[in-house]
Each structure stands twice: as C-alpha cells, then as structure tokens.
C-alpha angles and dihedrals in degrees: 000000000000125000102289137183120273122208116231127212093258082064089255126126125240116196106238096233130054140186108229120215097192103108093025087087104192149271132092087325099058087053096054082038096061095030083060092058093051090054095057097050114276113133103181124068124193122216148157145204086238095051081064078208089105087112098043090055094046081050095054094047087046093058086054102061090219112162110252084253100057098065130063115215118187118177131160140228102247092178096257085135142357112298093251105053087035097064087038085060100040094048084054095045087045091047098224143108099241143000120231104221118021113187134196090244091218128336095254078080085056093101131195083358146323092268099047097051093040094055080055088053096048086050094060086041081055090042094055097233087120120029094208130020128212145148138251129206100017133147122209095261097061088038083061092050094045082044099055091054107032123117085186120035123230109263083203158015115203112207149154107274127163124122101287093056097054097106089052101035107030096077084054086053090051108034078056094053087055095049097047093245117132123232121220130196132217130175090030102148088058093113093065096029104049102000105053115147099044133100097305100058091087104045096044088045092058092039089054089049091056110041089031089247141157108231092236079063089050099045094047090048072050096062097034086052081063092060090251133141108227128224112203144147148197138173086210114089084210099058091044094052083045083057097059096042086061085070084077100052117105105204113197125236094252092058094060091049085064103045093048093050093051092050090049081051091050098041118170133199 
C-alpha cells in the first residue's frame, strides 16, 4: 500500500507521510532542502515556531508554484509569543492564509492549564487561521485532562515512536486510536541511526534480505503498519525517494511481531 490519506476525526485528510524541517535549522539550505522534498513527491511539510525555518519552507512551496491545496503544512505554537500573535506569524512566514494543522508543540506550553490554552486553540480553529488542531508531545494523562474539557477534540498527537519506545509510547498510541486522535511519529529511523548494535539489528536485517530492502524502508513500513503518520527527514534525494517507496512495502505479520518484540528487548527511557 502506498502512503495513503488518512481521515481525521474533523472530517479532514493527512497525508501519512511528512518531511519534517526540525534539524534542517534556516537560511538559503533549508529552502533547497525542502524544495527538494517537494520534487521528489512529499506533500506535507512539518514545521514549527521554534525551528525558526517557518519562512524557508513558505519559500520552497512557494518555488514551486504549488496551489495552496496541494500541500499539506503542518507548525506548531512553541511559546515564543502569545497563540494568538504566534499563528498569525507562522501563517505570514509561511506565506499562507491558513495552516492546515496547528499543534500545541509539548504541554509545558499548556499555561496556565491544559483547558485554558486548548480553548485558545479551538478559537483559531474558529478563526480559520488553521483548518485542524492537535498536540505534540502529550501523555495520556494530559490527553484525558485536554479531553474533559475539549469542545473540539485534538485530530492529532505528535510523539517519539520507533521500536525501543514501544513500552512507553505504545498506551498513548492507543489511548489515541480510541479516542479518535491520530498519533504521529517522529524520529522513527533512531535505532539505526543512534542505537545500532542492539536487539533490532538481527530482525530488521532478515526482514531487508527478504523484501530487498534498506532497513530505513523497513522501520518506516514499520511505523505505518502501526497506523501512524511519520514524521521523517533527510538532506540526501535518494533516501527520500527510498522513504516513499516504503510506502509499498507489505510487512507480515509476522514481521511486526518481531519488530515489536525486539524493541520491547531493547527498551529504552
């Protein structure tokens, strides 16, 4: 299956795979480098006040002369001023009307309380300066506190997610699935990236000698196996073509159990 829409609970579509803008930093670079992703197929760009790269990646969508409606842009308040002023700014250093998925970036940014800045984020949604709103970064507690007090419910929660984090991270996938709040996954690709030499060396190896894939392919079928929208990045045309391509690959059942089983092996804090 390729990497399909996914319906959110506002009756709106995210495409299931993003490039993501947060290592990128700014400057003429970040703008080739998203432009990049842009050439080789990826519609949605994720971004964020704090990346300070909200401008590069309005210039790159602008180079290409896409219409507003065939890009997904998703940024994110990081408390570097009020709400309100901050999605004003973003939607001018994106140089569009309106984003299409504003998140809450962590709930430290949730002052005074959870209630009080998601009833802020339901009013720009109102507003129309953001088509969907979401979170990033929350647990299920604070997912039950924004909940019980929502008028509009979160599309999404955007959170670290790869195999040794499955303990942690799986119950907030899940909590999420039952509420009708989409997870997304970012920093995906860290066990072969930062972790090589644990538990999932071996099963991901297998998995790559039978499909005649590269294990970046195998981790990110992984992820979309898991009903996720991933979040990933690279500076290199070929690995993000390689990213896309993953959205072909049909992983057996089999093949998640072990992934899964060697992450829970390899656990990480």
């Amino acid at each position: 299956m390729p990497w399909d829409m996914i319906k959110l609970n506002d009756g709106t579509e995210i495409p299931s795979i993003a490039f993501g803008t947060w290592k990128l930093g700014n400057g003429e670079t970040t703008v080739v480098r998203v432009n990049q992703a842009l050439e080789v197929g990826f519609t949605h760009i994720d971004s964020a006040q704090v990346y300070r790269n909200e401008k590069e990646a309005g210039e790159a969508l602008r180079a290409r002369g896409l219409r507003r409606q065939d890009a997904y842009i998703t940024t994110k308040y990081s408390g570097r001023a009020d709400i309100e002023t901050s999605v004003r700014e973003s939607c001018g250093y994106l140089g569009v009307d309106y984003i299409d998925l504003y998140l809450i970036h962590g709930p430290d940014l949730a002052v005074p309380d959870i209630a009080t800045i998601w009833a802020k984020m339901e009013k720009i949604q109102e507003a129309g300066f953001a088509k969907s709103i979401g979170v990033s970064n929350f647990n299920v507690p604070e997912l039950q506190t924004l909940l019980a007090s929502a008028r509009i419910k979160p599309v999404v929660n955007q959170i670290l997610f790869h195999p040794y984090v499955l303990s942690r991270q799986a119950p907030i996938v899940a909590f999420g699935a039952r509420h009708g709040i989409v997870s997304e996954a970012y920093s995906v690709l860290i066990p072969i990236t930062r972790y090589t030499g644990g538990p999932l060396d071996a099963p991901l190896k297998g998995i790559c000698q039978r499909l005649g894939a590269e294990p970046e392919q195998v981790l990110l079928a992984w992820a979309k196996a898991k009903g996720v929208v991933v979040v990933t990045s690279s500076t290199k045309k070929e690995r993000l073509q390689g990213y896309l391509k993953a959205g072909d690959l049909e992983l057996t059942t089999a093949d998640v159990e072990a992934i899964d089983a060697a992450g829970l092996a390899g656990s990480r804090r």
